[in-house]
DRENKE-646129 format. One record per residue: residue in one letter; z, y, x of N, C-alpha, C in turn; chain. Coordinates in nm, 4 decimals, always signed. Atoms other than C-alpha are relative to their C-alpha. Layout:
REM DRENKE-646129
SITE kolnu     n.zz     n.yy     n.xx    ca.zz    ca.yy    ca.xx     c.zz     c.yy     c.xx pado
SITE     A        Z        Y        X        Z        Y        X        Z        Y        X    A
...
***
This chain:
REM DRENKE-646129
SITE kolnu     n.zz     n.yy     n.xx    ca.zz    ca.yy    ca.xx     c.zz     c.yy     c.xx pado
SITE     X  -0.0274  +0.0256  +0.1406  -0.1467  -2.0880  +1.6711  +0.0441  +0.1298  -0.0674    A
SITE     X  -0.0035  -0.1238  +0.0480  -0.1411  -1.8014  +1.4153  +0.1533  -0.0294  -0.0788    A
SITE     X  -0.1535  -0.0325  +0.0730  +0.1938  -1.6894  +1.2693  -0.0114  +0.0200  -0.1237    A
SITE     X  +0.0203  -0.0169  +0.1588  +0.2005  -1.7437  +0.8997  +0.0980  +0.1154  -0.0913    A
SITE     X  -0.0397  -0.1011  +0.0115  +0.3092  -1.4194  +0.7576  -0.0015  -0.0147  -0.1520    A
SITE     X  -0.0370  +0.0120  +0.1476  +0.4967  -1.4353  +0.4136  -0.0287  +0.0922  -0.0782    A
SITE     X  +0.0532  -0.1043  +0.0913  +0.4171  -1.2951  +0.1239  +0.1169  +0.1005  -0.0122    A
SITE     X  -0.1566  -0.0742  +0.0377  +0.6545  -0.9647  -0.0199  +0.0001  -0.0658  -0.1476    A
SITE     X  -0.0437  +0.0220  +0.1248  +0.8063  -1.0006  -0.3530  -0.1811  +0.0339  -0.1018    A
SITE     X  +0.1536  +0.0396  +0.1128  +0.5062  -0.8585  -0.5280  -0.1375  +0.0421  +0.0412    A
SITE     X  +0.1575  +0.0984  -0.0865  +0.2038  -0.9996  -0.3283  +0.0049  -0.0663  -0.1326    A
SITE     X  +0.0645  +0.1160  +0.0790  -0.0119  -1.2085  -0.5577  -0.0897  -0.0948  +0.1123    A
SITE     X  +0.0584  +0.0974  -0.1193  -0.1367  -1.4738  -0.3169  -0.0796  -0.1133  -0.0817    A
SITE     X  +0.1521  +0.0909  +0.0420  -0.4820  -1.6380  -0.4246  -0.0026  -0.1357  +0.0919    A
SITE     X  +0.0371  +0.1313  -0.0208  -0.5813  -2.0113  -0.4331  -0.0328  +0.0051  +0.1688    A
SITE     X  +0.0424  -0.0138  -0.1269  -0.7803  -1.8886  -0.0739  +0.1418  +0.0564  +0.0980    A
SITE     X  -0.1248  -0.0328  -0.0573  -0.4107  -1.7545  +0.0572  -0.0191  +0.1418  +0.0335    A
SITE     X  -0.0143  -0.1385  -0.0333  -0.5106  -1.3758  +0.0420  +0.0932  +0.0586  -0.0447    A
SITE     X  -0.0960  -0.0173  +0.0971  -0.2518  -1.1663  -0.0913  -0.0660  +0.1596  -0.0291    A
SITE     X  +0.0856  -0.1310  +0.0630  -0.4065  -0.8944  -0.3554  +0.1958  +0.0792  -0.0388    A
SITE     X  -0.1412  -0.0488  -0.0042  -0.1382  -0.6217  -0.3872  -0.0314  +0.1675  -0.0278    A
SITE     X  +0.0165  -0.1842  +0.0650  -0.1335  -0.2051  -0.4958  +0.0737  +0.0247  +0.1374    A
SITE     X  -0.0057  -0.0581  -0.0807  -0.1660  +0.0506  -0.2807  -0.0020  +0.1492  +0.0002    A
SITE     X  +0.0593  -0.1316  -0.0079  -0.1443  +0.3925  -0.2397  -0.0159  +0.1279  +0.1106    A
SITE     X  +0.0704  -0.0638  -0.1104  -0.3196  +0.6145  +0.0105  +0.0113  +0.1510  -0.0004    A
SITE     X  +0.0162  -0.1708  +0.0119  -0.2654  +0.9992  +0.0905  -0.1415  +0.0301  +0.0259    A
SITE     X  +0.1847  -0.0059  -0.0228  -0.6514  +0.9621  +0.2037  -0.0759  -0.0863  +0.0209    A
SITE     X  +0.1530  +0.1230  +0.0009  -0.9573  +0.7674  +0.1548  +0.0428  -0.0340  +0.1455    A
SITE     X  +0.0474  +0.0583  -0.1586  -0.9502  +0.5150  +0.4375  -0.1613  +0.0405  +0.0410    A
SITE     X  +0.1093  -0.0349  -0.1057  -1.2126  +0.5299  +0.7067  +0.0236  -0.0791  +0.0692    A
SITE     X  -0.0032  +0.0578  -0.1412  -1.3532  +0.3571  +0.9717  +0.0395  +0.0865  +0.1382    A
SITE     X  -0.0446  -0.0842  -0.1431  -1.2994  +0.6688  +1.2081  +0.1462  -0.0432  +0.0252    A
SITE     X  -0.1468  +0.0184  +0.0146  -0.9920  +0.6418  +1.3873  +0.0585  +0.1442  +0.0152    A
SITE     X  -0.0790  -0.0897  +0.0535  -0.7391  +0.8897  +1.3506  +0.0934  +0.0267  +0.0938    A
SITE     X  -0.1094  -0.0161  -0.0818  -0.5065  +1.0377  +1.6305  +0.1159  +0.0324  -0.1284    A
SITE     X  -0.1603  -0.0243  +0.1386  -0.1420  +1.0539  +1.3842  +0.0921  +0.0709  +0.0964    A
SITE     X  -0.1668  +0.0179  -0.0619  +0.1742  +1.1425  +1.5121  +0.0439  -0.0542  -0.0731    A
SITE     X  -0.1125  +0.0872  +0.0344  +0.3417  +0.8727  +1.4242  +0.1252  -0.0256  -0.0807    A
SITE     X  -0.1633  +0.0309  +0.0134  +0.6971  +0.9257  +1.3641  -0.0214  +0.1398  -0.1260    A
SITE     X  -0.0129  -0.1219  +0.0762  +0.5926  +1.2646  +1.1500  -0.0764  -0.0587  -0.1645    A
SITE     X  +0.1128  +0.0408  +0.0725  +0.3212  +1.0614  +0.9309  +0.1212  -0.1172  -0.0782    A
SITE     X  -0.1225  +0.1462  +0.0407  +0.6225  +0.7459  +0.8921  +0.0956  +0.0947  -0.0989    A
SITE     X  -0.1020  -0.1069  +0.0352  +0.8699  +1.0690  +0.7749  -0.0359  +0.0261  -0.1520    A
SITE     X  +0.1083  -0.0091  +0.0831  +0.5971  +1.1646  +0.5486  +0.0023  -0.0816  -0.1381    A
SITE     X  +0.0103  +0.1333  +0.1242  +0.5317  +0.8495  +0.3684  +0.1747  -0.0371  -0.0442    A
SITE     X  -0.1071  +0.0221  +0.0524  +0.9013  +0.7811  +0.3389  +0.0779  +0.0752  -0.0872    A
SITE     X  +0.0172  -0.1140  +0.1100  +0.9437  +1.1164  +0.1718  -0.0247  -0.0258  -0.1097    A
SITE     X  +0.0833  +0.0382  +0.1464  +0.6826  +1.0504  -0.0641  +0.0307  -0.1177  -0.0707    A
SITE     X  -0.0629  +0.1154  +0.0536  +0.8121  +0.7149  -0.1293  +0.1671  +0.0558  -0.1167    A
SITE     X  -0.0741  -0.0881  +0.0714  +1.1431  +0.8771  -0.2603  -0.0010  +0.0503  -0.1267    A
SITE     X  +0.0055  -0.0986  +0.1377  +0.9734  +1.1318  -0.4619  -0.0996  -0.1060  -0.1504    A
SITE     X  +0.0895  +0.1002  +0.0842  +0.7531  +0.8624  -0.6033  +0.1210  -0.0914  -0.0691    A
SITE     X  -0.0832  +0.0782  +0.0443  +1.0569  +0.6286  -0.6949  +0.0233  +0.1099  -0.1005    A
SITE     X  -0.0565  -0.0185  +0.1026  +1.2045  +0.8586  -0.8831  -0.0613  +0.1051  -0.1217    A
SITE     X  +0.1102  -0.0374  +0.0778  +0.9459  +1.0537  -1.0600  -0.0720  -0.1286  -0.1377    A
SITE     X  +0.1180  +0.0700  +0.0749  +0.7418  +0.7184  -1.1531  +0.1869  -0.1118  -0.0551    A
SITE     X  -0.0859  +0.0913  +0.0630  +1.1345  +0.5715  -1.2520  -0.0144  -0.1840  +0.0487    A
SITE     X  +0.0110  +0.1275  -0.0837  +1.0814  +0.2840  -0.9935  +0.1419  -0.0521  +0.1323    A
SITE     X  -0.0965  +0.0114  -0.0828  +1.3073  +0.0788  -0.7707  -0.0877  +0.0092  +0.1810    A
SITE     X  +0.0678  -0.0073  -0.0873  +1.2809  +0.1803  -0.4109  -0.0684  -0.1287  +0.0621    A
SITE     X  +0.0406  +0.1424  -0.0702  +1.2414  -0.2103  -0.2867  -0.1838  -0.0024  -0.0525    A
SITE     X  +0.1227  +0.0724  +0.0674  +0.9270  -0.2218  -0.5455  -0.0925  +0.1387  +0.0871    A
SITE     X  +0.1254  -0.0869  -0.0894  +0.7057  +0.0531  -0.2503  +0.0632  +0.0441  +0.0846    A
SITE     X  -0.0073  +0.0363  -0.1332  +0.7176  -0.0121  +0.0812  -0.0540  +0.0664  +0.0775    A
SITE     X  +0.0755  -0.0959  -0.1048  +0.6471  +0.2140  +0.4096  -0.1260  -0.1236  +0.0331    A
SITE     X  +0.0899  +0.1196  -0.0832  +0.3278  +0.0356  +0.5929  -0.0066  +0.0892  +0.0757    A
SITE     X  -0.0072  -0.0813  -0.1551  +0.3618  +0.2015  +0.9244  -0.0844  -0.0502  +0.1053    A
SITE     X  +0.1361  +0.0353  -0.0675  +0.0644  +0.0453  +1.0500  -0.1400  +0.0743  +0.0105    A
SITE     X  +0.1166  -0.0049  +0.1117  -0.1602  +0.1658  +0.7861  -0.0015  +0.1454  -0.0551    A
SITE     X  -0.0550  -0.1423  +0.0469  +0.0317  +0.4920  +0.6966  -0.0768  -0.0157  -0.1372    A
SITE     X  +0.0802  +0.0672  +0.1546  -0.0026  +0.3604  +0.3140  +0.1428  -0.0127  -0.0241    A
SITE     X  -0.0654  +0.0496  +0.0535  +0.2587  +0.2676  +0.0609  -0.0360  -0.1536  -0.0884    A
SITE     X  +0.0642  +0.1069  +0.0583  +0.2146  -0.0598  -0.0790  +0.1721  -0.0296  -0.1130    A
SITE     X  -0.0401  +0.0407  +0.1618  +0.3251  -0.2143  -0.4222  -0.0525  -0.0765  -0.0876    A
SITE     X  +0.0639  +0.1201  +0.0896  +0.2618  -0.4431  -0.6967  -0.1191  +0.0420  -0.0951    A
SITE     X  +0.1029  -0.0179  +0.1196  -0.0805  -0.4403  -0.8649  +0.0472  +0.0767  -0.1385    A
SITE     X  -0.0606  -0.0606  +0.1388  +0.1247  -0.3865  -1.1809  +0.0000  +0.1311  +0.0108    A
SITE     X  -0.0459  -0.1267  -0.0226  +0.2956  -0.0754  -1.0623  -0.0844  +0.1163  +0.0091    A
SITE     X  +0.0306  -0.1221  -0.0127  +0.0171  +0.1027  -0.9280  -0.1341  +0.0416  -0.1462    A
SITE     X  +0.1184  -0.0116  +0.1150  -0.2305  +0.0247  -1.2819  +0.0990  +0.0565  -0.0970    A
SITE     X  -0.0819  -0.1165  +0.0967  +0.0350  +0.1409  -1.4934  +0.0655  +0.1599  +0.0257    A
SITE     X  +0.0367  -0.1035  -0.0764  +0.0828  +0.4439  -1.2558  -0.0822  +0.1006  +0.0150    A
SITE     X  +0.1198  -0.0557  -0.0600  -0.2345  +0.5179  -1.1953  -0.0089  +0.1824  -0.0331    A
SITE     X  +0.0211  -0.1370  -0.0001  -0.2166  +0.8846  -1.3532  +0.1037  +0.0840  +0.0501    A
SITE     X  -0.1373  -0.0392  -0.0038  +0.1029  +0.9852  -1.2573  -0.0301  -0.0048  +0.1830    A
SITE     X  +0.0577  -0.0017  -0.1196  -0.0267  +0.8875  -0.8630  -0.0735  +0.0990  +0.0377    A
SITE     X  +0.1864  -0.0445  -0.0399  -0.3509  +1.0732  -0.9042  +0.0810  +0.1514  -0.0491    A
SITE     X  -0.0574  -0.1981  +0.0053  -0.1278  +1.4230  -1.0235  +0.0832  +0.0009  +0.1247    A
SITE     X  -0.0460  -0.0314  -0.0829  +0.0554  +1.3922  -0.6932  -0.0870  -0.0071  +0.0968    A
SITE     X  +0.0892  -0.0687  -0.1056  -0.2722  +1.4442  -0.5175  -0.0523  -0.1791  +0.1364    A
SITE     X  +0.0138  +0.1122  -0.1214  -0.2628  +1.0244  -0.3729  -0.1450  -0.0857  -0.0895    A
SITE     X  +0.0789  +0.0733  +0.0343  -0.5248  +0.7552  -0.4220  +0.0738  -0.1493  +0.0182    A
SITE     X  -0.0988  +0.0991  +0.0262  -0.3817  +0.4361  -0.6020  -0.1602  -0.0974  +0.0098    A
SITE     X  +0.1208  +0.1092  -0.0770  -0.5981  +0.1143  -0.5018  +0.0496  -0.1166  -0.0143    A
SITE     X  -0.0109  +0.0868  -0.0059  -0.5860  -0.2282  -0.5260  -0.0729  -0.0932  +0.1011    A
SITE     X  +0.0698  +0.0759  -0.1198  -0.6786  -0.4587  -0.2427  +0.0689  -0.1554  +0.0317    A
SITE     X  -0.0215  +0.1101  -0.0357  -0.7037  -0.7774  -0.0815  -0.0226  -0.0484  +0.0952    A
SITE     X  +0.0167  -0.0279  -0.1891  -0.6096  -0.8586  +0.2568  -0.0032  -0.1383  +0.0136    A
SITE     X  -0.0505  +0.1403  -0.0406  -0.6076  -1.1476  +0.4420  +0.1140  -0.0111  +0.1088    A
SITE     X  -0.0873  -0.0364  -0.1036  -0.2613  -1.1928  +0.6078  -0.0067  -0.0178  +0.1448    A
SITE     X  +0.0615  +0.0908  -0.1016  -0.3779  -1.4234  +0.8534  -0.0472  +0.0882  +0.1405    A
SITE     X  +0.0844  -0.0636  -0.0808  -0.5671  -1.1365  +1.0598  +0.0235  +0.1452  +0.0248    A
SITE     X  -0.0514  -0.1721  +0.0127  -0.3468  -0.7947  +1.0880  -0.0392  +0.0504  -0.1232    A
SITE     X  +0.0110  -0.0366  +0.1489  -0.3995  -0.7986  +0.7057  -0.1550  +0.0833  +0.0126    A
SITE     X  +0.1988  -0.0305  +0.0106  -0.7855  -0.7565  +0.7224  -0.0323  +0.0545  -0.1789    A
SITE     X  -0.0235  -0.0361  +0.1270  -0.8214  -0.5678  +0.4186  -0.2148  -0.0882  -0.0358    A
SITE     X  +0.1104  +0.0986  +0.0440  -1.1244  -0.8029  +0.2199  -0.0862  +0.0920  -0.1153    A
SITE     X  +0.1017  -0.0646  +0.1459  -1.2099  -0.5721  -0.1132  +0.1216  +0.1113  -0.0257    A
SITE     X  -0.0988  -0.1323  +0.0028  -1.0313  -0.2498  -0.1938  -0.0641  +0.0536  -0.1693    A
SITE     X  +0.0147  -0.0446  +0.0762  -1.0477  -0.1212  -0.5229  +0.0369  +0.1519  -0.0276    A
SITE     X  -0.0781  -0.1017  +0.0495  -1.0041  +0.2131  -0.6251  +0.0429  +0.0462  -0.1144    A
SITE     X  -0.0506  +0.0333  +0.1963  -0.8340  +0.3017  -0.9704  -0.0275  +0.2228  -0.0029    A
***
């Protein structure tokens, strides 16, 4: 039986139970995979999270490490009203829609 994995605060969770949600990426995903270091890449994003809060005048709760994904995630809202202010710190702001259900199977990815 699959573990029903809650939404965050600002997930939008569709009639089908996906949850569409902002994102932002230091690099185009890929199917290649990617040797990381880990703990330097997590450092990284938590950094940038930081400089992003207080630059874009955001609360830290509203963008989240994904240490899976090495991604920040956030509310649709955040990253469309964002979007230029993202794109001068050199990241790619995105909108997507995962399905939680499946290690968050990303379904449609938008880029802004």
């Amino acid at each position: 039986m699959e573990e029903k994995i809650k939404p965050r605060k600002y997930d939008i969770v569709t009639k089908e139970g996906t949850f569409v949600r902002g994102v932002i990426y230091t690099e185009k995903p890929s199917d290649e995979l990617k040797i990381k270091d880990i703990l330097e890449e997590i450092k990284k994003l938590k950094e940038l999270r930081n400089r992003l809060c207080q630059d874009m005048r955001i609360n830290k709760q509203d963008l989240e490490v994904d240490k899976l994904r090495f991604r920040l995630l956030t509310s649709r809202r955040i990253v469309v009203r964002h979007e230029k202010e993202i794109k001068q710190h050199g990241l790619i702001p995105a909108i997507v829609e995962e399905d939680p259900n499946h290690d968050f199977f990303e379904l449609e990815i938008e880029f802004l």
